[in-house]
C-alpha positions as CSV (number, residue, x, y, z in Angstrom):
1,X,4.8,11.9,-8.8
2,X,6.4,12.9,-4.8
3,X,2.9,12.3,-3.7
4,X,2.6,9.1,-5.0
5,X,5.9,8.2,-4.1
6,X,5.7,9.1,-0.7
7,X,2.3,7.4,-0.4
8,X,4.4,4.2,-1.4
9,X,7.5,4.9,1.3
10,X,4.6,5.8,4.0
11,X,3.4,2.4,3.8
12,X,7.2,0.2,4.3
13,X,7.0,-1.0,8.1
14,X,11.1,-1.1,8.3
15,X,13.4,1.6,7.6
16,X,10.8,4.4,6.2
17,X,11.9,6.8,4.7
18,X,10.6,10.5,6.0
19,X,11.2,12.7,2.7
20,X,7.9,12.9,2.8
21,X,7.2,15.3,5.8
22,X,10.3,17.5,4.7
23,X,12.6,15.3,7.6
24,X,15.0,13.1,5.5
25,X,16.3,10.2,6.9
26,X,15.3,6.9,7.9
27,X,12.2,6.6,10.9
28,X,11.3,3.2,12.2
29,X,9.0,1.7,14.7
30,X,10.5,1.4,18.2
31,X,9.5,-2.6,18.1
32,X,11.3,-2.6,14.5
33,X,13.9,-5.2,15.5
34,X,17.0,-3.6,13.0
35,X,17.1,-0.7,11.3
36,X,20.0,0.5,8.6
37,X,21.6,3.9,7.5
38,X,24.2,5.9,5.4
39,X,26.8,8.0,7.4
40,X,25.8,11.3,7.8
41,X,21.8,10.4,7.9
42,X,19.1,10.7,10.6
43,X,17.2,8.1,12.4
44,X,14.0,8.6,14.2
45,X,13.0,6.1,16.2
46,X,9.1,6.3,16.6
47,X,8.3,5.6,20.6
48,X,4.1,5.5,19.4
49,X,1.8,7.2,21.4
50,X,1.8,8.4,25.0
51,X,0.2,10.5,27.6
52,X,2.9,12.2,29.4
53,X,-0.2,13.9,31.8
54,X,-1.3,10.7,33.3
55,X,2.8,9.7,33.6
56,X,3.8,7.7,30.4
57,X,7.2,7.9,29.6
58,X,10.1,6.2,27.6
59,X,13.3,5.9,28.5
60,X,16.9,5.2,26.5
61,X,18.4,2.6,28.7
62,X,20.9,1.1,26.3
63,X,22.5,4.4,24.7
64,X,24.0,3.7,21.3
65,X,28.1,3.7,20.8
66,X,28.5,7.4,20.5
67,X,31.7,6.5,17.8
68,X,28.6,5.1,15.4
69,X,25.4,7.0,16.5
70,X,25.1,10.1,18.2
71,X,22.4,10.9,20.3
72,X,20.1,13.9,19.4
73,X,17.2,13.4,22.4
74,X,13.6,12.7,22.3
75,X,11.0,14.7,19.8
76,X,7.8,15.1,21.4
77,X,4.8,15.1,19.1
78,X,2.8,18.2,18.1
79,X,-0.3,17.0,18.0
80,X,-1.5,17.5,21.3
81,X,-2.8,20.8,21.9
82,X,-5.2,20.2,25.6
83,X,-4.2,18.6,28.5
84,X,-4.7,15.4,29.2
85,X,-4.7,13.9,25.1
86,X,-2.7,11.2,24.0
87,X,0.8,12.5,22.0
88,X,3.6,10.5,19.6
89,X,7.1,11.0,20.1
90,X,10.3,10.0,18.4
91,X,13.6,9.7,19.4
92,X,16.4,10.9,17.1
93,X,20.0,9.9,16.3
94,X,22.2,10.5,13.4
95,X,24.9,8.5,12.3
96,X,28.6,9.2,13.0
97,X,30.5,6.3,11.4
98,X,30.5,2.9,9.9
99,X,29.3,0.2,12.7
100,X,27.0,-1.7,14.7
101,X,25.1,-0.6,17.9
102,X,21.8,-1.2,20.1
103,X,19.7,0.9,21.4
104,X,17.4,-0.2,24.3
105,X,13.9,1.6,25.0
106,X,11.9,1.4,27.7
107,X,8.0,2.3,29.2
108,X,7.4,3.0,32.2
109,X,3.7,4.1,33.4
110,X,4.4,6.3,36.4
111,X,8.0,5.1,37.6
112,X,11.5,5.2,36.1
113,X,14.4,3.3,35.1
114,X,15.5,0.6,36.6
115,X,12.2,0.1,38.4
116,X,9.5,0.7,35.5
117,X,6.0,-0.4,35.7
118,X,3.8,-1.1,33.1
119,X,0.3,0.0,32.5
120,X,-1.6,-2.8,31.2
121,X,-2.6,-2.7,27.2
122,X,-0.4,0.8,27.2
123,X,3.1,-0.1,26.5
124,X,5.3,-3.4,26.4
125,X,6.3,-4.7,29.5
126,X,9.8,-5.9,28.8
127,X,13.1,-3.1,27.1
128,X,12.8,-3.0,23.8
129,X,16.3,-3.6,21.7
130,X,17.0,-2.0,18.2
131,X,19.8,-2.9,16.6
132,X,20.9,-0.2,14.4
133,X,23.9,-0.9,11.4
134,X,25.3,2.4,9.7
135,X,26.9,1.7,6.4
């Protein structure tokens, strides 16, 4: 019955929850749009993949409001064991207290913040803004 349950969660594009790999909370695509939690819960944003060898990066440029979601840094995957292969990492938060706040992500393909460049058909060009609601 979990396995069939979680095959069911595993396929929800929005607010997914992750009881399935032993993380509880709620995990979300970084392009998600919205995403909404209890108090108390985690959220894991998933950045997608990225080569941090050949200089991908994302970057939190918008932090949350600390008073509604704390900040718990950036998970890099695990499943990258040679040098040079492509990697997923999530970003993790876990909320504080009733509220509203954003989050803003960006790529950037061998720069930094403010000044982030793109590599075509790798990540999107423009911040990305989640909006994040903790009940």
């Amino acid at each position: 019955p979990r396995r069939r349950w979680c095959a069911a969660v595993t396929g929800l594009t929005l607010a997914t929850l992750v009881a399935c790999g032993g993380v509880e909370g709620v995990s979300v695509p970084v392009d998600a749009g919205s995403a909404s939690l209890p108090t108390g819960e985690t959220l894991r944003v998933r950045l997608g993949n990225a080569n941090p060898s050949v200089g991908d990066s994302w970057h939190l440029v918008g932090p949350p409001d600390p008073a509604v979601l704390v900040d718990t840094g950036q998970v890099p995957g695990d499943d990258c064991d040679s040098p040079g292969c492509q990697t997923t990492a999530d970003w993790t938060f876990t909320a504080a207290a009733p509220g509203t706040t954003a989050l803003v992500f960006r790529y950037c393909y061998r720069s930094a913040p403010p000044a982030c460049a793109p590599m075509p058909d790798r990540g999107p060009e423009v911040p990305l803004t989640l909006t994040v609601t903790v009940r």
